[in-house]
C-alpha positions as CSV (number, residue, x, y, z in Angstrom):
1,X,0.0,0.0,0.0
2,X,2.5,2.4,0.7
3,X,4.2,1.4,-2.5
4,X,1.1,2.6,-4.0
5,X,1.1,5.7,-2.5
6,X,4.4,6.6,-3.9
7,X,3.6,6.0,-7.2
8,X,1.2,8.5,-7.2
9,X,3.0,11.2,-5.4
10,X,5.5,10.8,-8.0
11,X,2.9,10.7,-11.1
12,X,1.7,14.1,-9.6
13,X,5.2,16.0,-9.9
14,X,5.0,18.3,-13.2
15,X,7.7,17.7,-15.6
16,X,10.1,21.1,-16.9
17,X,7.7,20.7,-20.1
18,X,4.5,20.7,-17.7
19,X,6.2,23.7,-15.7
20,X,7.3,25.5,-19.0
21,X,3.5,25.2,-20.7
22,X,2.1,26.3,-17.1
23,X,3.9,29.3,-17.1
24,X,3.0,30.6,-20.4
25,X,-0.6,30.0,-20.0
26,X,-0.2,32.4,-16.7
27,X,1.9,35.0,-18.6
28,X,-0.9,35.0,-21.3
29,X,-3.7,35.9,-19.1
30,X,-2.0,38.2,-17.3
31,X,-2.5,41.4,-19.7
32,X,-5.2,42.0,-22.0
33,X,-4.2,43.6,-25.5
34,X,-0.7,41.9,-25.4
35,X,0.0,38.9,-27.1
36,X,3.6,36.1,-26.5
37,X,5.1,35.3,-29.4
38,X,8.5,33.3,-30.0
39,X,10.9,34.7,-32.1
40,X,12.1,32.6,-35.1
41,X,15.5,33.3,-34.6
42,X,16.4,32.9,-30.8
43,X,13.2,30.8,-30.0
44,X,12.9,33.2,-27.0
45,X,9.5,34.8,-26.0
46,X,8.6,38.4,-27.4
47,X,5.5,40.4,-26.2
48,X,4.1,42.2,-28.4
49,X,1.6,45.6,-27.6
50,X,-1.5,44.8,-30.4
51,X,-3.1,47.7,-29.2
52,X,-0.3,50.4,-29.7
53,X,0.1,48.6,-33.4
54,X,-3.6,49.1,-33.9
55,X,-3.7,52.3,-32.8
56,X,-0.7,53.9,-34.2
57,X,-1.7,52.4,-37.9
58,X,-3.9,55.1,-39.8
59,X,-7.0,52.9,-40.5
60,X,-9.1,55.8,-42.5
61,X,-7.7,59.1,-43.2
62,X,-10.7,62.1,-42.7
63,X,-8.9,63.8,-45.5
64,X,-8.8,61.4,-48.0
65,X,-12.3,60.5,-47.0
66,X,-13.7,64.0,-47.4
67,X,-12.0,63.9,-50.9
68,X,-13.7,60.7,-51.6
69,X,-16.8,61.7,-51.2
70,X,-17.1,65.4,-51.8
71,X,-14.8,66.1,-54.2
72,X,-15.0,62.6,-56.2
73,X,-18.4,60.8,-55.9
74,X,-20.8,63.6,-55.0
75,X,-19.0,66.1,-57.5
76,X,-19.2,63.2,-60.6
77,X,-22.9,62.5,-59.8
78,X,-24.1,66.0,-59.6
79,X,-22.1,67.4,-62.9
80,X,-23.3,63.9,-65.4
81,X,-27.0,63.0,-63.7
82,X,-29.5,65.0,-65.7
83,X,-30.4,68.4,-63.7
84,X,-33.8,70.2,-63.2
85,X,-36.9,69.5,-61.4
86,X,-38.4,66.8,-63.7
87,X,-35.6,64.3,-63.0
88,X,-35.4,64.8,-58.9
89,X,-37.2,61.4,-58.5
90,X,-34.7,59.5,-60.5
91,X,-31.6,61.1,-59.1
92,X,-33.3,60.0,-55.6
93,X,-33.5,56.7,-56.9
94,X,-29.8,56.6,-57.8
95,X,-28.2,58.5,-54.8
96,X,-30.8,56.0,-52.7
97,X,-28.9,52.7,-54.2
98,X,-25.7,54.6,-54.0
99,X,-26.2,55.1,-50.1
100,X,-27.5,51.9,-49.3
101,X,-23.8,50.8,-50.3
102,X,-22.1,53.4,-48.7
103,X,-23.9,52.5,-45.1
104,X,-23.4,48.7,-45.9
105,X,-26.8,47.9,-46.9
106,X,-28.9,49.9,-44.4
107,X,-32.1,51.1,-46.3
108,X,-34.2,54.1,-45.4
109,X,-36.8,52.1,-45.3
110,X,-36.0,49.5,-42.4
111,X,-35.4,52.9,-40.5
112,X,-38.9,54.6,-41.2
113,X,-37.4,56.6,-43.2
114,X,-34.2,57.2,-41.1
115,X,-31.5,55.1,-42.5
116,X,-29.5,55.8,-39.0
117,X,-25.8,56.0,-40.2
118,X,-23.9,58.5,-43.0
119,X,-22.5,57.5,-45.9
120,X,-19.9,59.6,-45.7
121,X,-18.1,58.2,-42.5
122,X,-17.5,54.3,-44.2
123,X,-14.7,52.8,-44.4
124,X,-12.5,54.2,-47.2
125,X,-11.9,50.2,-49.3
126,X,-16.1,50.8,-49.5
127,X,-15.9,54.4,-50.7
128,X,-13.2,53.4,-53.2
129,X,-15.2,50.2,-54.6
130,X,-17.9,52.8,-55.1
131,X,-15.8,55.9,-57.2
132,X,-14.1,53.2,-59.4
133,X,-17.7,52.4,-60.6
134,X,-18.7,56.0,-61.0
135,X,-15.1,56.8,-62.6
136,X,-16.1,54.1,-64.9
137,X,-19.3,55.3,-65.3
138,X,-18.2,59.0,-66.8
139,X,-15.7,57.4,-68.8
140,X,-18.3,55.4,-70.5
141,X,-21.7,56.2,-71.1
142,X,-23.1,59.1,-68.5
143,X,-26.7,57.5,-69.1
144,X,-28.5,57.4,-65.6
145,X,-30.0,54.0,-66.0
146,X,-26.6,52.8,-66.5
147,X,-25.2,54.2,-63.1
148,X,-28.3,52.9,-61.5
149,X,-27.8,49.6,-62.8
150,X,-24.3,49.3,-61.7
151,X,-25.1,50.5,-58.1
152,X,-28.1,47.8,-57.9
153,X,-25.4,45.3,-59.0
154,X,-23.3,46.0,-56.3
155,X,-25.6,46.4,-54.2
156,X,-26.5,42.5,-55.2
157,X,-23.3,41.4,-55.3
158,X,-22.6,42.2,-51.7
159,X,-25.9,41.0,-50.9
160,X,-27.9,43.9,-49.6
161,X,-31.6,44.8,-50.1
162,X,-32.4,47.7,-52.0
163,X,-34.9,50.7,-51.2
164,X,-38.8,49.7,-50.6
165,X,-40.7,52.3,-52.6
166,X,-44.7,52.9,-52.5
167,X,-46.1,51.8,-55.7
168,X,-45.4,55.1,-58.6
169,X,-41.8,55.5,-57.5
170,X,-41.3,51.6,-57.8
171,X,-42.7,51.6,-60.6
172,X,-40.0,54.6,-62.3
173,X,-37.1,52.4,-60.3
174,X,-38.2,49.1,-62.0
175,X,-38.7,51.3,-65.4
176,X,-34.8,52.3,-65.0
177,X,-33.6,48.9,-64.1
178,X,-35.0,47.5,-67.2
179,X,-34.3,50.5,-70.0
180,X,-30.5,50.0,-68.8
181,X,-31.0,46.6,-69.1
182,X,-32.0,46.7,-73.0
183,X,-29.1,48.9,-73.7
């Protein structure tokens, strides 16, 4: 019996490894935002501060997003969409699919008529997709019922829901989907 007991006093003592992976569980709870690493070269540990990384990167730039959207998308749409009272409800159209991408596929109507966020605050990748297809857009054709076209495609392809109209101004957004379709 006491031989027994031995045995498992001894299977309780930790091995260096045991010890080793013991320790670095500790040392990895013990701040948040920093992260144990081993080096390649030396095999030692190496701590490094994720949140300072993140922070100090630039992730959008206010500037270059002001640009974007002022002085690129907004500034393209309003000189090549047709001007005047007579085509307001199909420029609302357009600039409606053009901001449901902008705020990632929140719609006016979910909001009750408040689509709760601003297009112009996005993240800059989602601004860019978006002037690369208006650049495109004035280098080509200018038509209206193309633009609207290629913002309900991108709209579908990143699978958000376009703008719920009542029944007259449906019916002048289905009439633009299909006329740019014929072209």
């Amino acid at each position: 019996m006491e031989e027994n007991n031995k045995k498992t006093k001894k299977d309780h003592q930790l091995t260096d490894a045991d010890i080793e992976r013991l320790e670095l569980l500790q040392r990895a709870h013990e701040r948040k935002g920093k992260q144990l690493i081993i080096s390649d070269e030396s095999g030692t540990l190496k701590e490094i501060d994720e949140l300072r990384k993140l922070v100090g990167k630039q992730l959008d730039s206010p500037e270059e997003k002001y640009n974007i959207y002022y002085k690129g998308l907004r500034k393209l749409l309003m000189d090549h969409l047709p001007k005047g009272e007579d085509y307001q409800e199909m420029r609302d159209i357009i600039y409606d699919e053009k901001n449901i991408f902008l705020n990632l596929g929140k719609r006016k109507c979910d909001g009750g008529g408040v689509r709760g966020s601003d297009g112009r605050m996005t993240f800059q990748p989602v601004m860019n997709e978006i002037l690369d297809v208006v650049i495109a857009w004035v280098g080509d054709s200018q038509n209206p019922f193309d633009i609207y076209r290629d913002f309900y495609m991108l709209n579908e392809k990143h699978g958000y829901k376009h703008e719920e109209y009542d029944d007259t101004t449906q019916v002048v957004a289905d009439a633009m989907l299909r006329l740019a379709n014929d072209q």
